[in-house]
VEXVEX-240864 format. One record per residue: residue number from 1; residue in three letters; x, y, z of N, C-alpha, C, O, CB in turn. Coordinates in nm, 3 decimals, m for minus. Each point is the difference from the previous one (the first is absolute). Last residue first. Glycine has a CB too. Layout:
N
  drenvex  zator      npx      npy      npz     capx     capy     capz      cpx      cpy      cpz      opx      opy      opz     cbpx     cbpy     cbpz
      NUM    ALA        X        Y        Z        X        Y        Z        X        Y        Z        X        Y        Z        X        Y        Z
...
***
This chain:
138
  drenvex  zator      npx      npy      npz     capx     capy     capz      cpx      cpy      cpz      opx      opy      opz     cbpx     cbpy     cbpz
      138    UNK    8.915    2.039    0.660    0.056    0.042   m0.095    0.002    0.120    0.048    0.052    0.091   m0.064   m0.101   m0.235   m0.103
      137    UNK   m0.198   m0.184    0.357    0.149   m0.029    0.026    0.070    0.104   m0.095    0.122   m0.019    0.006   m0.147   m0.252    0.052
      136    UNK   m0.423    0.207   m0.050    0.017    0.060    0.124    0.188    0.043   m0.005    0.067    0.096    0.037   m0.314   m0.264    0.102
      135    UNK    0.042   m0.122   m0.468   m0.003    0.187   m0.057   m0.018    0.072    0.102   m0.033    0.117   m0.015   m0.076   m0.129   m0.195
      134    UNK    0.172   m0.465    0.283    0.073    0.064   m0.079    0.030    0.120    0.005    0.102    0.063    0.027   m0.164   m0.196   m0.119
      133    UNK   m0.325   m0.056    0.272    0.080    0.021    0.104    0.108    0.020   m0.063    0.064    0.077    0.072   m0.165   m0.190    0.088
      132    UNK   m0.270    0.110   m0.431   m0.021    0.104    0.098    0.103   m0.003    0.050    0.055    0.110   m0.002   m0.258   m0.112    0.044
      131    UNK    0.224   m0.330   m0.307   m0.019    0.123   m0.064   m0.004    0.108    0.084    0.075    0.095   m0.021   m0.181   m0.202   m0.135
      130    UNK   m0.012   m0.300    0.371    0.134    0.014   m0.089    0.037    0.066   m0.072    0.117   m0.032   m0.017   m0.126   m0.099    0.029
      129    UNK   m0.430    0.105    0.111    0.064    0.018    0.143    0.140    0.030   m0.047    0.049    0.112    0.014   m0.198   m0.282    0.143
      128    UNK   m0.095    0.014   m0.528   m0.045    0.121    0.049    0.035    0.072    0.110   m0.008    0.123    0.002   m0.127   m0.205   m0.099
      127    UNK    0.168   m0.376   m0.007    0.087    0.053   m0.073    0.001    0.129    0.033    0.105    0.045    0.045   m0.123   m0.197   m0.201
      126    UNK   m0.252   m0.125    0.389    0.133    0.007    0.067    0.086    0.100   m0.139    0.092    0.075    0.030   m0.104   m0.365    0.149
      125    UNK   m0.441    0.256   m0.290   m0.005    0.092    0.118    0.259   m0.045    0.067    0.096    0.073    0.022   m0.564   m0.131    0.079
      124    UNK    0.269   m0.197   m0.449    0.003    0.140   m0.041    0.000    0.089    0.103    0.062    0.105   m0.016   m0.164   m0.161   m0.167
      123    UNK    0.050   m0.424    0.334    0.104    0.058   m0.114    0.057    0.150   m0.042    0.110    0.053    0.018   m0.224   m0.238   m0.091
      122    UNK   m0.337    0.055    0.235    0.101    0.004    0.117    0.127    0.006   m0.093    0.031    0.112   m0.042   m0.163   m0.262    0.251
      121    UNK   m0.202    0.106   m0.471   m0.035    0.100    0.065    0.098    0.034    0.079    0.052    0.111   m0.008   m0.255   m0.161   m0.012
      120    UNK    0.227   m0.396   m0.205    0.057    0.135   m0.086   m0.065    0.165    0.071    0.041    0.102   m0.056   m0.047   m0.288   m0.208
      119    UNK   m0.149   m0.233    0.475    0.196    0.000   m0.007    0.028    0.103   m0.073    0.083    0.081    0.041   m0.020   m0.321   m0.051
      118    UNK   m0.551    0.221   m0.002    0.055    0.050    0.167    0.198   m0.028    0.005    0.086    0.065    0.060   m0.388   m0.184    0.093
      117    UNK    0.043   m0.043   m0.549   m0.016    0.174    0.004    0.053    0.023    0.124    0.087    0.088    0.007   m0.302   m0.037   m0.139
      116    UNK    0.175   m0.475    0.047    0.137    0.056   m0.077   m0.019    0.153    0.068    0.079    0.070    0.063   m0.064   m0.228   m0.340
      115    UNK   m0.346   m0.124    0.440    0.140    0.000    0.088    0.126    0.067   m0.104    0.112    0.034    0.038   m0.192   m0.287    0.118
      114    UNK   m0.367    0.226   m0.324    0.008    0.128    0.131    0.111   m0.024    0.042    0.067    0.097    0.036   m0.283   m0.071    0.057
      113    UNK    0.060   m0.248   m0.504    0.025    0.078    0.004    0.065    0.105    0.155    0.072    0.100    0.007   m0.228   m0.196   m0.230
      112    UNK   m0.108   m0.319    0.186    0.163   m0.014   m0.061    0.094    0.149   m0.035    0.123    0.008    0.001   m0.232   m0.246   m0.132
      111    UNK   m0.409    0.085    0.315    0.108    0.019    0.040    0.176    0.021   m0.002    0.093    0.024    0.077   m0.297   m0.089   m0.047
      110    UNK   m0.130   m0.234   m0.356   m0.064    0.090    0.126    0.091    0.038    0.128    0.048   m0.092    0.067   m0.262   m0.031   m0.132
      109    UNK    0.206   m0.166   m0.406    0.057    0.130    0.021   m0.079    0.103    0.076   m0.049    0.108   m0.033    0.157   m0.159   m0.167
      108    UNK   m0.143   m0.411    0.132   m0.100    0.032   m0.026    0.008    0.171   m0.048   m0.084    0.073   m0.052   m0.002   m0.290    0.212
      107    UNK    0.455   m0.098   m0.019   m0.114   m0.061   m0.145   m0.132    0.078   m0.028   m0.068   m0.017   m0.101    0.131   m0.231    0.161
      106    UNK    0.268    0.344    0.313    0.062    0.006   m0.105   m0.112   m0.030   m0.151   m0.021    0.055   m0.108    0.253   m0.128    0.288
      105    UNK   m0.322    0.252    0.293   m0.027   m0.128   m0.029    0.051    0.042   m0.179   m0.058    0.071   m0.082   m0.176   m0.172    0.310
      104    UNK    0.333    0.284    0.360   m0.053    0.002   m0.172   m0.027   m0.107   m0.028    0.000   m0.098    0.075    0.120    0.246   m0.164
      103    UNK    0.064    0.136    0.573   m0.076   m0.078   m0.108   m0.051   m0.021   m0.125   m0.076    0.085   m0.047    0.068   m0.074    0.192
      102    UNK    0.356    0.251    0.248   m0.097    0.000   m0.132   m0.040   m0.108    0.017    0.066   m0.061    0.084    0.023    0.188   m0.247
      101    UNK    0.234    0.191    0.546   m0.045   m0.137   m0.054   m0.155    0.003   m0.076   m0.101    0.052    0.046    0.252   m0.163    0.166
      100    UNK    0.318    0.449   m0.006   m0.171   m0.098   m0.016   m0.030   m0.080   m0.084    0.064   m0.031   m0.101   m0.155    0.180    0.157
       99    UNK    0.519   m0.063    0.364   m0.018    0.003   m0.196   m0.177    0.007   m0.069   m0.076   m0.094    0.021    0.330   m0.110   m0.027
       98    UNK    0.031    0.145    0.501   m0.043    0.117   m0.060   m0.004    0.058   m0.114    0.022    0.114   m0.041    0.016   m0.109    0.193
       97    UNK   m0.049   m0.401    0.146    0.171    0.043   m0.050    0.019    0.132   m0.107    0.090    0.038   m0.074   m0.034   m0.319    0.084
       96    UNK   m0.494    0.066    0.236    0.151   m0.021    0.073    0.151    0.018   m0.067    0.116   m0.023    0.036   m0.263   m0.139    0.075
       95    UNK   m0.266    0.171   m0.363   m0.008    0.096    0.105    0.148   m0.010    0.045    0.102    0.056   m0.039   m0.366   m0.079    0.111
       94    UNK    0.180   m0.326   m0.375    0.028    0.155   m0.006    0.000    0.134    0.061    0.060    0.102   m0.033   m0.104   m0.212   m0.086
       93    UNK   m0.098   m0.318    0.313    0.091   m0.035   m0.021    0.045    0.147   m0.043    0.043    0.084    0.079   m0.087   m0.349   m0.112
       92    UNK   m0.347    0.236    0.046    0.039    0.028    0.115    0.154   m0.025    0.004    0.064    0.072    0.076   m0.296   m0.119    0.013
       91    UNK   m0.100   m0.001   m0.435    0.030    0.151    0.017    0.087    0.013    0.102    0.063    0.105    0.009   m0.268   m0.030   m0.082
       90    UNK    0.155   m0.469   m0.080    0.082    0.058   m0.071    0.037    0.119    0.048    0.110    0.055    0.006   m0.186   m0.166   m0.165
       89    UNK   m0.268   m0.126    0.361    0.092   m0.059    0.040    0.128    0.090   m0.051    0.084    0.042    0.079   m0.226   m0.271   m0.071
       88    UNK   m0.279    0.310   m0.127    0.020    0.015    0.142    0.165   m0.053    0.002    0.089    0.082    0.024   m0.376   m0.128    0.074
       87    UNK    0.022   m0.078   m0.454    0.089    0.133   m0.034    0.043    0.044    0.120    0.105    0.064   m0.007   m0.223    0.015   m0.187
       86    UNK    0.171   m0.587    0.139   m0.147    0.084    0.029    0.090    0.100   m0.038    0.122   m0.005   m0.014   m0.309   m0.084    0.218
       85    UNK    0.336   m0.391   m0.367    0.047    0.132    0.072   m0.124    0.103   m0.022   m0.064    0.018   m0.104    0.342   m0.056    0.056
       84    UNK   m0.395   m0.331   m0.161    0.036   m0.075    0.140    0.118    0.114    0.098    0.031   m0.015    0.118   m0.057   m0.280   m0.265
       83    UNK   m0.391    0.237   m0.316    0.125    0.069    0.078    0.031   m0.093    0.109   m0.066   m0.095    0.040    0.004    0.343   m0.083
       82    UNK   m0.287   m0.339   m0.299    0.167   m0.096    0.036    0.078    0.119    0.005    0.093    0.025   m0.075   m0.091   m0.275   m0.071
       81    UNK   m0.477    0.388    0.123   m0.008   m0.123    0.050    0.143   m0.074    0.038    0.020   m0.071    0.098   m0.238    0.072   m0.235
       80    UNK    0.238    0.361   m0.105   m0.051    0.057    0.125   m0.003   m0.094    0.092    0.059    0.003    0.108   m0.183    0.149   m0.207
       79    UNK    0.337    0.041   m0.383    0.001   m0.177    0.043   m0.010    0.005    0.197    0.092   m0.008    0.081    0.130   m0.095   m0.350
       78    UNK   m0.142    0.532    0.023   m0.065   m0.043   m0.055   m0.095   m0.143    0.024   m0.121   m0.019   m0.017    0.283    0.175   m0.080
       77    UNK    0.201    0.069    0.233   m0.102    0.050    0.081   m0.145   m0.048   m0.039   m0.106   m0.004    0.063    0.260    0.198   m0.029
       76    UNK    0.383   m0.247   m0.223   m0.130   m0.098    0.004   m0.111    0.006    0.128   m0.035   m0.096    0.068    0.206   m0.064   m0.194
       75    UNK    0.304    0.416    0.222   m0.049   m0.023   m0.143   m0.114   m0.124    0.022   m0.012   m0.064    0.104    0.268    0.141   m0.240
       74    UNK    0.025    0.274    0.479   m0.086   m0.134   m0.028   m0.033    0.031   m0.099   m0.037    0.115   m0.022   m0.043   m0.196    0.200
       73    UNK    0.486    0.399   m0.057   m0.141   m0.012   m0.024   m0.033   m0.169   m0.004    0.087   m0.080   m0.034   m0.094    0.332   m0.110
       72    UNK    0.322    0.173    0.402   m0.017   m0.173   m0.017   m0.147    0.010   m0.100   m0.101    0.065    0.027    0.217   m0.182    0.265
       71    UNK    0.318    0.539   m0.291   m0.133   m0.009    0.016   m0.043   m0.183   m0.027    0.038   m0.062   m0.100   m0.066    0.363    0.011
       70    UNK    0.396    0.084    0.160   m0.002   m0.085   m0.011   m0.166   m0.023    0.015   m0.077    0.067    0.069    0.340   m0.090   m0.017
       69    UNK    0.185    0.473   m0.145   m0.156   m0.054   m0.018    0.005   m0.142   m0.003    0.088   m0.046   m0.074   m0.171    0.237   m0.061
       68    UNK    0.488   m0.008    0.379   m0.050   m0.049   m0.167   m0.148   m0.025    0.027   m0.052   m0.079    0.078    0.284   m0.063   m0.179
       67    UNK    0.025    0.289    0.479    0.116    0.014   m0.112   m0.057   m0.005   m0.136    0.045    0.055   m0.100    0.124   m0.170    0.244
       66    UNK   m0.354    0.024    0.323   m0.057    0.089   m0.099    0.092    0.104   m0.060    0.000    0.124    0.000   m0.202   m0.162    0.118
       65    UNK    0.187   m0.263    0.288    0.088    0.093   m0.047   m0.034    0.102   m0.092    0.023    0.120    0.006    0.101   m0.280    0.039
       64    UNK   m0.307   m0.216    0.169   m0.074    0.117    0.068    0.131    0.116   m0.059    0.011    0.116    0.042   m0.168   m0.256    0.228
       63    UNK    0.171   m0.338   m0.318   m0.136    0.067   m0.048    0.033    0.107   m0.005    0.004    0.047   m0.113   m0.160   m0.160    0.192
       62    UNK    0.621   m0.173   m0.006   m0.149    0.116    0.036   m0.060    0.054   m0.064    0.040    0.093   m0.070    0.022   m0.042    0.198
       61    UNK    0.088   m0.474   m0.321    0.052    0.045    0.087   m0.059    0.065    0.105   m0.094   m0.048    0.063    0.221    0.035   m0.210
       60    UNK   m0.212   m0.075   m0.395    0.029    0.099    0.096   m0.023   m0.047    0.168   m0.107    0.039    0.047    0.036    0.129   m0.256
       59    UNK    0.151   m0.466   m0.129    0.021    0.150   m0.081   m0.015    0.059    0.105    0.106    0.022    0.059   m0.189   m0.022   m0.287
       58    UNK    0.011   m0.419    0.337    0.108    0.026   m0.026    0.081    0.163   m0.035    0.105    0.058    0.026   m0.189   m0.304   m0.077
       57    UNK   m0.311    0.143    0.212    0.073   m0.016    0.130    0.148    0.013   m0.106    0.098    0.069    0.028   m0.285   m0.256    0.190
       56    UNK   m0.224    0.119   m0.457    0.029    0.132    0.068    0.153    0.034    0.118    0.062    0.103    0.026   m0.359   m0.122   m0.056
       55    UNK    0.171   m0.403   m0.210    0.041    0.074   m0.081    0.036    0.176    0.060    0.094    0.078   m0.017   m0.235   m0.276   m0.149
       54    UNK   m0.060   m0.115    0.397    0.155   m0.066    0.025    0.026    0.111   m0.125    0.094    0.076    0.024   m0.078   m0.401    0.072
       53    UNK   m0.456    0.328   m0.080    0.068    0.046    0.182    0.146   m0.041   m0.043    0.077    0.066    0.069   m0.295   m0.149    0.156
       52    UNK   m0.008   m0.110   m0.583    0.008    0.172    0.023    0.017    0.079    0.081    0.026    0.119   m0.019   m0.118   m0.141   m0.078
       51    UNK    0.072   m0.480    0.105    0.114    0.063   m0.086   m0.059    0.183   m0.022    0.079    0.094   m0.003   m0.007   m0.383   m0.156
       50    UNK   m0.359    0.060    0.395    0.118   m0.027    0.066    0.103    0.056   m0.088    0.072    0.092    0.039   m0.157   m0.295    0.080
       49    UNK   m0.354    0.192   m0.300    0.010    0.141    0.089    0.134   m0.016    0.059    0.064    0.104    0.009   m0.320   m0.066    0.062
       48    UNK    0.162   m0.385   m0.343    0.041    0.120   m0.111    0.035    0.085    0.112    0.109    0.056    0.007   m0.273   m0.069   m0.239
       47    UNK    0.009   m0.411    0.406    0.167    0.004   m0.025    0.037    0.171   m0.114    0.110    0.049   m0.027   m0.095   m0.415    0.023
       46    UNK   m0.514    0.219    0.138    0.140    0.052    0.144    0.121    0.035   m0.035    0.068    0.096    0.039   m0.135   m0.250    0.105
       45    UNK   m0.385    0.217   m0.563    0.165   m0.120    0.061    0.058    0.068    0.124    0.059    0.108    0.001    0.056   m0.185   m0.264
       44    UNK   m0.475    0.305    0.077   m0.030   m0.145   m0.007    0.075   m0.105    0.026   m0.019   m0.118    0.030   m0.087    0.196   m0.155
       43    UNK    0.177    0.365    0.028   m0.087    0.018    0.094   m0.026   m0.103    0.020   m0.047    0.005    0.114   m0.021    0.168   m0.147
       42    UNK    0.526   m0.026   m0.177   m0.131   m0.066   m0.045   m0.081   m0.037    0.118    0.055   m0.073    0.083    0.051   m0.019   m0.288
       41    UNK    0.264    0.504    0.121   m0.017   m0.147    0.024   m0.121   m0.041   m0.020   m0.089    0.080   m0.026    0.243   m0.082    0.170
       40    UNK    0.225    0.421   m0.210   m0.113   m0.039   m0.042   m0.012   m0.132    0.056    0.105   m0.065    0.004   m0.105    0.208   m0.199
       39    UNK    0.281    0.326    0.254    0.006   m0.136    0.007   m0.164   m0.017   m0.020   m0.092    0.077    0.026    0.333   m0.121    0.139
       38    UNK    0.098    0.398   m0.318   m0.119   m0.012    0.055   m0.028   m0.165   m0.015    0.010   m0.074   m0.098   m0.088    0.341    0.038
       37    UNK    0.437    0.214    0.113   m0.034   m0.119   m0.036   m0.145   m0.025    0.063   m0.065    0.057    0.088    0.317   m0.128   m0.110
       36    UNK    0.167    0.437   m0.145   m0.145   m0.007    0.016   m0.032   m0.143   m0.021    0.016   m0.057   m0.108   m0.064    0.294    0.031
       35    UNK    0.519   m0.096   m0.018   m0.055    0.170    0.027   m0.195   m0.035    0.100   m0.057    0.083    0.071    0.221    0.066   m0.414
       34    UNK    0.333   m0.514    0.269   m0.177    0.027   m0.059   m0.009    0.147    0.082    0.047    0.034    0.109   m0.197   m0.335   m0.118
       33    UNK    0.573    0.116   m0.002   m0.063    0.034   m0.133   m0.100    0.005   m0.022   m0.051    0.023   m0.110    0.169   m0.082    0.051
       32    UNK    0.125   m0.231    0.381   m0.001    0.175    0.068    0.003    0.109   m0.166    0.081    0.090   m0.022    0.127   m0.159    0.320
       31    UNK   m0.355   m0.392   m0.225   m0.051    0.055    0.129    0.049    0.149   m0.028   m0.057    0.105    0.029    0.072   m0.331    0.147
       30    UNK    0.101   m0.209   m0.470   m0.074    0.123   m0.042   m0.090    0.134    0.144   m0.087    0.084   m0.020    0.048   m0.304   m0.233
       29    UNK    0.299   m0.242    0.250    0.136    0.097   m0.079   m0.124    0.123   m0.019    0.042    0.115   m0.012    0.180   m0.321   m0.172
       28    UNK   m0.403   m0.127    0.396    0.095    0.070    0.096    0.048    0.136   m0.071    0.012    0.117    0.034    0.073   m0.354    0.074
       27    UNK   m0.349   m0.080   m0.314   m0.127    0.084    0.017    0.122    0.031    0.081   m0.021    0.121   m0.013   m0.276   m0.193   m0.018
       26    UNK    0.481   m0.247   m0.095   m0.016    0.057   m0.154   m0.063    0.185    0.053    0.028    0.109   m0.050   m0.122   m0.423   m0.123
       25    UNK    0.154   m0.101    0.481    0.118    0.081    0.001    0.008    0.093   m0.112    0.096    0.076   m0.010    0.012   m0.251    0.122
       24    UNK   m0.535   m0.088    0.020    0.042    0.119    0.103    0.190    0.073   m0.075    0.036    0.118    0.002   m0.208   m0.295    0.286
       23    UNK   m0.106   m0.240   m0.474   m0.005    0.113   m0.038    0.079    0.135    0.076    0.064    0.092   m0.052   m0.268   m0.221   m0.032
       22    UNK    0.026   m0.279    0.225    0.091   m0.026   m0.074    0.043    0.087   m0.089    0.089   m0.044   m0.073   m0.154   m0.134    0.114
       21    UNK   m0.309    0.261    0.238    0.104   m0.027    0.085    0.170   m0.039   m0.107    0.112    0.044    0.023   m0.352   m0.148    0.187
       20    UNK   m0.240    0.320   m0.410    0.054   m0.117    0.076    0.111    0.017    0.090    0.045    0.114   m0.008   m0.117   m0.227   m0.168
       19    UNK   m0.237    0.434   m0.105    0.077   m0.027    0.113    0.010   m0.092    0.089   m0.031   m0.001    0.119    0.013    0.160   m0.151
       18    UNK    0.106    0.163   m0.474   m0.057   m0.171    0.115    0.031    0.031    0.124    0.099    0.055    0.050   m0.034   m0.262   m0.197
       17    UNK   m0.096    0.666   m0.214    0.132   m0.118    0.087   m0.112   m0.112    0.043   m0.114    0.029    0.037    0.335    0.165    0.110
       16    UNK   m0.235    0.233   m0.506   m0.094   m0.121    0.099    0.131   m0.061   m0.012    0.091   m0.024   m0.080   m0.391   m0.020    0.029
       15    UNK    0.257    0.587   m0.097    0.104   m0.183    0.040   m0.059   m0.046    0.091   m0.022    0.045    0.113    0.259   m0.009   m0.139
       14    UNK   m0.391    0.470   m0.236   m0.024   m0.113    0.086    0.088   m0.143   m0.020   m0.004   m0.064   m0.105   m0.229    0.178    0.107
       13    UNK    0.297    0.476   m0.116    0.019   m0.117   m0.052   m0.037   m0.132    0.074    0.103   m0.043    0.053    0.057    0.178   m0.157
       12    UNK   m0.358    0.439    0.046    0.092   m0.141    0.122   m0.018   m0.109   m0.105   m0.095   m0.022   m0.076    0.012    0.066    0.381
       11    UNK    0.003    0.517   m0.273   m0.019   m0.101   m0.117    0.118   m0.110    0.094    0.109    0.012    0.057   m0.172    0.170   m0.350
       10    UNK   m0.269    0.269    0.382    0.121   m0.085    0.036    0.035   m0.158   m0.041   m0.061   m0.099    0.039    0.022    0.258    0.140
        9    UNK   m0.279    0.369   m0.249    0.076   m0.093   m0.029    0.085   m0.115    0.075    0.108    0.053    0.024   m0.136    0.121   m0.152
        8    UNK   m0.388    0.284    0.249    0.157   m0.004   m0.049   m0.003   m0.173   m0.055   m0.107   m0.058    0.022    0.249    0.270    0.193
        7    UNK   m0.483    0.053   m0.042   m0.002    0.001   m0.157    0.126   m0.024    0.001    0.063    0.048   m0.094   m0.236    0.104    0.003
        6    UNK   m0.011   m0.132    0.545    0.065    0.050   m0.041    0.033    0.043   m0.173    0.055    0.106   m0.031   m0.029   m0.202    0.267
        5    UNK   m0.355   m0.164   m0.040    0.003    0.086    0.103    0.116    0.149   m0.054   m0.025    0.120   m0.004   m0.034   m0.372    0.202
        4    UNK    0.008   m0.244   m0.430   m0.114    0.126   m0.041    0.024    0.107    0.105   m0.003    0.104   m0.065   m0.201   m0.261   m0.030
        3    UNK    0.602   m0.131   m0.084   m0.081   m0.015    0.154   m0.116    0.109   m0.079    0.026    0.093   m0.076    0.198   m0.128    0.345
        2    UNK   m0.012   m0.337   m0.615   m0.046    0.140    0.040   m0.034    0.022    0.154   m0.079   m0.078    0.055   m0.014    0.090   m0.290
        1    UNK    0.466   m0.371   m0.007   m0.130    0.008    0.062   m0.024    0.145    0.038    0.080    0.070    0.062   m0.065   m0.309    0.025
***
């Protein structure tokens, strides 16, 4: 993915995990191998936003560490009438653990773009820090 700001590159491999519950010991073995995550849930189902708080909680723990670009998005922004998680709600939740929070609508491809660009923005900036604090060390 191109950042335009910069003209630089950063090329990411994506793994969809479930997130069921029956699932959790598969999505364990992979916690300390993700460089950048992004949880997704369905605006229309309680039980999607619940498993994405539990998903968060799993991976990251403290929010507020900001070890790894993370970013929550609602998917089907689209389907207005059969939401039943408000964006209020998301935003606030994401607030509180200091991640931001998207919206989209997969089918219509509205929004889909911004939450990659903001993981691969932040990304590049921690790499960039890492480089710097190295070539301090030398």
């Amino acid at each position: 993915m191109i950042i335009p700001e910069i003209n630089d590159t950063v090329e990411i491999y994506i793994y969809t995990l479930p997130g069921k519950d029956v699932y959790s010991n598969l999505i364990n073995k992979y916690v300390d191998h993700i460089n950048m995550l992004m949880v997704v849930f369905d605006v229309t189902k309680k039980e999607s936003f619940s498993s994405a708080q539990s998903a968060l909680a799993r991976f990251h723990p403290d929010a507020h560490c900001h070890s790894r670009p993370i970013v929550l998005v609602g998917n089907k922004m689209d389907l207005e009438a059969r939401r039943v998680v408000s964006r209020e709600e998301a935003e606030k939740f994401a607030d509180s653990i200091g991640i931001p929070y998207y919206e989209t609508s997969a089918k219509d491809a509205l929004g889909v773009e911004a939450p990659f660009l903001h993981l691969v923005k932040e990304y590049h900036n921690l790499y960039i820090r890492k480089i710097e604090t190295f070539q301090t060390l030398v």
